[in-house]
Wavefront OBJ file of the C-alpha trace (Angstrom):
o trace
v 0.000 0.000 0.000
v 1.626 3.317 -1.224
v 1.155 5.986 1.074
v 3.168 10.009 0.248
v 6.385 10.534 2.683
v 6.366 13.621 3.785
v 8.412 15.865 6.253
v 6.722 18.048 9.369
v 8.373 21.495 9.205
v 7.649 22.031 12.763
v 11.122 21.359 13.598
v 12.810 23.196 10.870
v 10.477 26.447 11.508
v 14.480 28.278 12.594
v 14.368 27.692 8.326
v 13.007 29.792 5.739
v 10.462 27.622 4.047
v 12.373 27.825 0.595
v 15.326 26.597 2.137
v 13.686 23.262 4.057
v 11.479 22.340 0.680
v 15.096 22.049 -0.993
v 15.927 19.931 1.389
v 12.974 17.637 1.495
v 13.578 17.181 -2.393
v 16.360 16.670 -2.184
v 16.529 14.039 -0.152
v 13.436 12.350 -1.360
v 10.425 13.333 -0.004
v 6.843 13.003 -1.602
v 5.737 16.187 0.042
v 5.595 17.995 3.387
v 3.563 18.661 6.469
v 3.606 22.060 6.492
v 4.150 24.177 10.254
v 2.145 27.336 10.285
v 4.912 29.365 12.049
v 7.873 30.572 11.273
v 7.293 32.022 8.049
v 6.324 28.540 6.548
v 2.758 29.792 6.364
v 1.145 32.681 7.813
v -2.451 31.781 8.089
v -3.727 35.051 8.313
v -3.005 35.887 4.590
v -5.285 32.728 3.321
v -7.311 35.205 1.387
v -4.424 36.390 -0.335
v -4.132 34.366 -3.474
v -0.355 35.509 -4.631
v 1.072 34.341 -1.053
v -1.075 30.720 -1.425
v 0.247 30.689 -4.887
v 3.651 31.344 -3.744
v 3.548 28.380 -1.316
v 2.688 25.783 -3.629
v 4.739 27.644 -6.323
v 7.865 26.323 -3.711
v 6.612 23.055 -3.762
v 6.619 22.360 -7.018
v 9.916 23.667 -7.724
v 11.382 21.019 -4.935
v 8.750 18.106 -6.925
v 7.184 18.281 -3.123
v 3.574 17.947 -2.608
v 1.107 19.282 0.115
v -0.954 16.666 1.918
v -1.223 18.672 5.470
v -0.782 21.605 6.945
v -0.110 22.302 11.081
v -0.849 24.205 13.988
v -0.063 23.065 17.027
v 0.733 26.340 18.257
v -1.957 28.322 18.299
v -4.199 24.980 18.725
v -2.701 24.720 22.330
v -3.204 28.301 23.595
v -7.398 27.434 22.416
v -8.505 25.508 25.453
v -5.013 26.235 27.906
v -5.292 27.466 31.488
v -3.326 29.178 33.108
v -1.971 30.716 29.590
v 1.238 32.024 30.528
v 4.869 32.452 29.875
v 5.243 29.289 28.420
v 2.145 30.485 25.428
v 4.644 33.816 24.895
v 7.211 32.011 23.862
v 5.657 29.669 21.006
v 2.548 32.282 19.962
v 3.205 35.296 17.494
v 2.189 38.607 17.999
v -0.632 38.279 16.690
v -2.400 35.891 18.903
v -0.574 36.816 21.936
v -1.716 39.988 21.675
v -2.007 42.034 25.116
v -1.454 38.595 26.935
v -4.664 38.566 28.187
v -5.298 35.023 29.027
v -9.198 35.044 27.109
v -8.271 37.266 24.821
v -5.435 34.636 23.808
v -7.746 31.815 23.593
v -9.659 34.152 21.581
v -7.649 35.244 19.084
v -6.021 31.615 19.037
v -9.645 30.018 17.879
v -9.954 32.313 14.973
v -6.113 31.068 14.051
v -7.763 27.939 13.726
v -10.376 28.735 11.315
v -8.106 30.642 9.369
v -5.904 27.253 9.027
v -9.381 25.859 8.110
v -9.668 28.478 5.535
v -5.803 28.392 4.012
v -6.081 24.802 4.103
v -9.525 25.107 1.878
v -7.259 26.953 -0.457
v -4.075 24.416 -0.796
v -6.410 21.972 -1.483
v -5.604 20.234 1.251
v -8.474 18.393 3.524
v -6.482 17.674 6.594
v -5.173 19.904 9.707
v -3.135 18.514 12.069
v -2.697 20.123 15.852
v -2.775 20.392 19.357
v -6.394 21.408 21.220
v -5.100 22.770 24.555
v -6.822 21.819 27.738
v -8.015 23.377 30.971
v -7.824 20.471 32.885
v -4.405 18.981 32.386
v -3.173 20.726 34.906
v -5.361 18.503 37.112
v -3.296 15.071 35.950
v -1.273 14.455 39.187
v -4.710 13.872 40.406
v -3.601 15.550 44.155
v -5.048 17.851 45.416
v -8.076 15.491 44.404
v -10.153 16.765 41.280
v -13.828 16.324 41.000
v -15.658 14.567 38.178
v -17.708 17.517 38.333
v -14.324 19.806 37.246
v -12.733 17.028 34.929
v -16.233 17.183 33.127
v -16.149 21.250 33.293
v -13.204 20.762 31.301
v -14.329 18.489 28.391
v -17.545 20.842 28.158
v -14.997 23.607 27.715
v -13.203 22.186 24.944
v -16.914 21.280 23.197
v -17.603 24.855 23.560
v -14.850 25.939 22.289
v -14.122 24.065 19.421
v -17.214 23.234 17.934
v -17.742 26.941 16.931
v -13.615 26.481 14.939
v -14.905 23.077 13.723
v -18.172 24.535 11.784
v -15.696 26.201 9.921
v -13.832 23.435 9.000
v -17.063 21.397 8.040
v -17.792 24.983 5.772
v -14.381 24.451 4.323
v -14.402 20.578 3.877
v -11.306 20.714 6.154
v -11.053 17.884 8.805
v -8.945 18.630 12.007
v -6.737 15.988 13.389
v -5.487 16.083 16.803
v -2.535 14.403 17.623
v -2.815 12.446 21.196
v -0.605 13.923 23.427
v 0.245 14.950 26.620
v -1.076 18.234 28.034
v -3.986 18.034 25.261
v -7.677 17.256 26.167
v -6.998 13.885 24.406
v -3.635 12.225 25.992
v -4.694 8.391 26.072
v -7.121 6.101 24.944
v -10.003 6.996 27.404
v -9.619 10.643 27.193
v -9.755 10.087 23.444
v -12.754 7.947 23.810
v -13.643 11.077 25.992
v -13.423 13.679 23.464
v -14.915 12.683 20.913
v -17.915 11.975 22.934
v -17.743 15.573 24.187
v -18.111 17.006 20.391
v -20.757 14.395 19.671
v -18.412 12.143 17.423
v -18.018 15.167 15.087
v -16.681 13.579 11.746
v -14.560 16.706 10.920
v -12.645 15.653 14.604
v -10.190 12.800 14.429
v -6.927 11.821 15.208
v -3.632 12.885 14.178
v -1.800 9.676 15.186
v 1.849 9.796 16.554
v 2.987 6.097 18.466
v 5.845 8.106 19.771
v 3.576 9.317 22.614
v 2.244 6.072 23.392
v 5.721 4.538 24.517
v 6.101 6.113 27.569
v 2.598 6.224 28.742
v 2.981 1.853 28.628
v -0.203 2.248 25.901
v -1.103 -0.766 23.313
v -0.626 1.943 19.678
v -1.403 -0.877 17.393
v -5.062 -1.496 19.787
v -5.541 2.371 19.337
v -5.035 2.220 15.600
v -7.064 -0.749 15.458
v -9.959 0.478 17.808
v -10.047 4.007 16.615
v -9.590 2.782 12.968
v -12.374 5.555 11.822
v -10.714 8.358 13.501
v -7.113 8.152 12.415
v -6.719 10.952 9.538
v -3.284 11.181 9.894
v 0.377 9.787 10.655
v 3.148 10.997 12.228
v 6.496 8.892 12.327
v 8.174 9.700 15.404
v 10.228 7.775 17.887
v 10.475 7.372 21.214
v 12.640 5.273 23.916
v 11.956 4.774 27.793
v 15.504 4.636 30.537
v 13.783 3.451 33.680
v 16.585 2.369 35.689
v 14.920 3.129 39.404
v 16.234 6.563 39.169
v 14.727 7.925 35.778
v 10.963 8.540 35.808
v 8.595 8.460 32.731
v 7.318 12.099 33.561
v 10.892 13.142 32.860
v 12.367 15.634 36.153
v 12.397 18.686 34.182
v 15.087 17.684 32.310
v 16.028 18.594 28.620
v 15.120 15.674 25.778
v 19.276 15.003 25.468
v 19.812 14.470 29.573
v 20.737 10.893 30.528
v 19.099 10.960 33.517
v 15.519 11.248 32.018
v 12.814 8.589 31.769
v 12.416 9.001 28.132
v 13.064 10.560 25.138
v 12.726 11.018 21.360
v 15.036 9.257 19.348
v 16.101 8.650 15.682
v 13.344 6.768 14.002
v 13.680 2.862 14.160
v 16.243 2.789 16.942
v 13.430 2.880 19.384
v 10.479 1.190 21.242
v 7.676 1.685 18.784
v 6.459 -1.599 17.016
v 7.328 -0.218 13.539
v 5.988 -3.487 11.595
v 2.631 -4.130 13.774
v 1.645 -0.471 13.033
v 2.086 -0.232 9.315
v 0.273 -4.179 9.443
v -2.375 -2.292 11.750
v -2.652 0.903 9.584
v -2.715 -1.081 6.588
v -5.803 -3.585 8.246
v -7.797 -0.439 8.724
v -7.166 0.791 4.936
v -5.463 4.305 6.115
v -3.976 5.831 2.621
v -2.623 9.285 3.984
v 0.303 10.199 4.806
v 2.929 8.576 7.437
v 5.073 12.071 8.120
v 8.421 11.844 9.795
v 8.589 14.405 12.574
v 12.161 14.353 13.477
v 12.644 15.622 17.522
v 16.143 13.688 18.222
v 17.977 16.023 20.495
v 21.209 13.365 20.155
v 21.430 13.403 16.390
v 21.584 16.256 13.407
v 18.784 16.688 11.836
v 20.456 16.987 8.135
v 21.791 13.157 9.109
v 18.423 11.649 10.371
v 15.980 13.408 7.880
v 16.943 11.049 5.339
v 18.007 8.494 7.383
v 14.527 8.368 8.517
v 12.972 8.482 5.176
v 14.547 5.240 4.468
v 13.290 3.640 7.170
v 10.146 4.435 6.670
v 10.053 3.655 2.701
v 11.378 0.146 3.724
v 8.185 -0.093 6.195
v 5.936 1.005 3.079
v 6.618 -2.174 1.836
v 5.020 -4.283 4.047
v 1.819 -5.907 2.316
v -1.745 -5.223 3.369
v -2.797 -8.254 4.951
v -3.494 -11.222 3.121
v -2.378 -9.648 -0.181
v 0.449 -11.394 -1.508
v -1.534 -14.744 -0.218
v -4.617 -13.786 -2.417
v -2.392 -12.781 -5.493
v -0.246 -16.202 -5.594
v -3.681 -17.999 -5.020
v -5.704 -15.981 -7.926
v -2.390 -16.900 -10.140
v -2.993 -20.722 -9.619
v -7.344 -20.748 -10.609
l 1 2 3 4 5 6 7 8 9 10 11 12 13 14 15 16 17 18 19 20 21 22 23 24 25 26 27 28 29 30 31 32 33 34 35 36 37 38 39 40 41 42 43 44 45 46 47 48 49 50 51 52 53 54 55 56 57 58 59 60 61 62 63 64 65 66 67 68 69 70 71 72 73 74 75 76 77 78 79 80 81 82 83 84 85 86 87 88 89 90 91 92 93 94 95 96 97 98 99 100 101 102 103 104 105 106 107 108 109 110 111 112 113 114 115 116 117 118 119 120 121 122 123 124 125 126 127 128 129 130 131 132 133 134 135 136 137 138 139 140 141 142 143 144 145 146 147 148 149 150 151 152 153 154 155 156 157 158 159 160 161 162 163 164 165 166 167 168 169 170 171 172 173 174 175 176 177 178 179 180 181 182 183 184 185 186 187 188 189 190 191 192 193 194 195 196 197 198 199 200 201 202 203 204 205 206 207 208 209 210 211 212 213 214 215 216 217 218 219 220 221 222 223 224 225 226 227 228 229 230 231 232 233 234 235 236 237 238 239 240 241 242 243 244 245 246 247 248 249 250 251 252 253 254 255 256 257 258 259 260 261 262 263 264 265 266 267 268 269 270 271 272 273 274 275 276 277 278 279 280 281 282 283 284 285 286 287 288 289 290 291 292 293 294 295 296 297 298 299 300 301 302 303 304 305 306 307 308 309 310 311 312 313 314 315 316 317 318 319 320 321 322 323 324 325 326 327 328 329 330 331 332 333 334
């Protein structure tokens, strides 16, 4: 099953976006998973049809496609609280604004539609991104948190996001979280969770990413499998957990490279994630969008294991759909 390789620009956002779609085609990539910060896209000019023209004028110069585009960023500051320090440093002007923490939320919601909207004109049907959540801070589970406040919480992302996803249903745009820590969504049951709270919205789904599974100790081939309906997109990411009694899987505050945490992202296929049973398990379930390498290894250069990890990952696109190479050799021989 053939499926575009393409590259998240998240992590090369420190790039101009002229600069890391050379790279990509060089190296070999179908296409790319475009950030919306930096200057990769600015969502607020989505109306402006030289500057969307311009974008996918880029692309085809590298022989790069567009299959996605991202925002995380502004995604998170939607449903965050407190909204803070932290939100200054990843949010532009723009949606910071006065740093008023409603006001923030705020202007970070119409972000969203605007990716909605730039999206529409790409012609691309898929956003990926974070949500944000008021009640992540509540985790630790001490001091003790009501249902009452945990269910506060999902009514607070419903409220807030079905209003950014009627614009994506007016734009024929689908949004994809990705399951992750800090989001409304971090697991299976507060995914089960979340989509209840929007009412099993079909332009909600997930934005896949095993990576995050790893440390949590979660089954990612049962979530692929279960949510099978839901997954609208794939990130290829890596991840490796260093319990040793001392090292914890929330990570002591320490930066992605430091021995001494629990876990961290590595180059992709030197990890923990069960490369094979996924693409079996995203095959099963039919998925035909892109798997996009989103490379976060703090121990390695990126220009080395870019390409490094789109080999891996082409070898993994060979892997058969199940049953398929049995039903061909028995077709051959009636």
């Amino acid at each position: 099953m053939t499926r575009p390789i393409t590259l998240f620009t998240g992590q090369w956002a420190d790039l101009p976006f002229e600069e890391v779609a050379r790279l990509a085609g060089e190296w070999g990539y179908d296409g790319l998973e475009i950030a919306c910060w930096g200057d990769h896209i600015d969502v607020s000019r989505w109306d402006d049809a030289a500057y969307v023209q311009g974008r996918l004028d880029i692309l085809e110069r590298n022989g790069l496609k567009v299959f996605t585009i991202a925002n995380h960023l502004a995604g998170q500051a939607v449903c965050d609280d407190p909204i803070d320090l932290r939100h200054r440093g990843i949010l532009s002007n723009r949606v910071w604004g006065d740093g008023d923490a409603e006001g923030v939320r705020q202007r970070a919601a119409e972000e969203l539609k605007n990716t909605a909207r730039f999206a529409a004109k790409l012609g691309v049907s898929t956003v990926t991104g974070f949500s944000g959540s008021s009640i992540w801070k509540y985790v630790a589970m001490f001091p003790p948190a009501s249902e009452e406040m945990i269910e506060a919480g999902y009514q607070d992302f419903a409220d807030r996001w079905n209003p950014i996803l009627d614009v994506f249903e007016e734009e024929g745009v689908r949004f994809a979280l990705e399951v992750h820590p800090s989001e409304i969504a971090y697991d299976y049951w507060t995914s089960q969770r979340t989509l209840d709270a929007i009412s099993h919205r079909p332009s909600f789904g997930f934005n896949f990413d095993p990576s995050h599974f790893v440390w949590q100790q979660l089954d990612s081939v049962a979530f692929v499998l279960d949510f099978a309906d839901r997954i609208y997109h794939v990130h290829c990411k890596e991840s490796v957990t260093n319990l040793d009694g001392r090292n914890g899987v929330l990570g002591s505050h320490l930066p992605w490279s430091n021995p001494r945490r629990g876990w961290t992202f590595v180059s992709t296929g030197h990890g923990s994630v069960p490369w094979e049973a996924l693409f079996r398990a995203l095959n099963s379930i039919g998925y035909s969008g892109p798997t996009s390498v989103e490379w976060e290894d703090a121990g390695m250069d990126r220009l080395v294991g870019a390409p490094e990890a789109l080999a891996f990952v082409r070898r993994l696109a060979e892997i058969r759909p199940p049953h398929a190479s049995f039903d061909a050799a028995f077709s051959s021989r009636t």
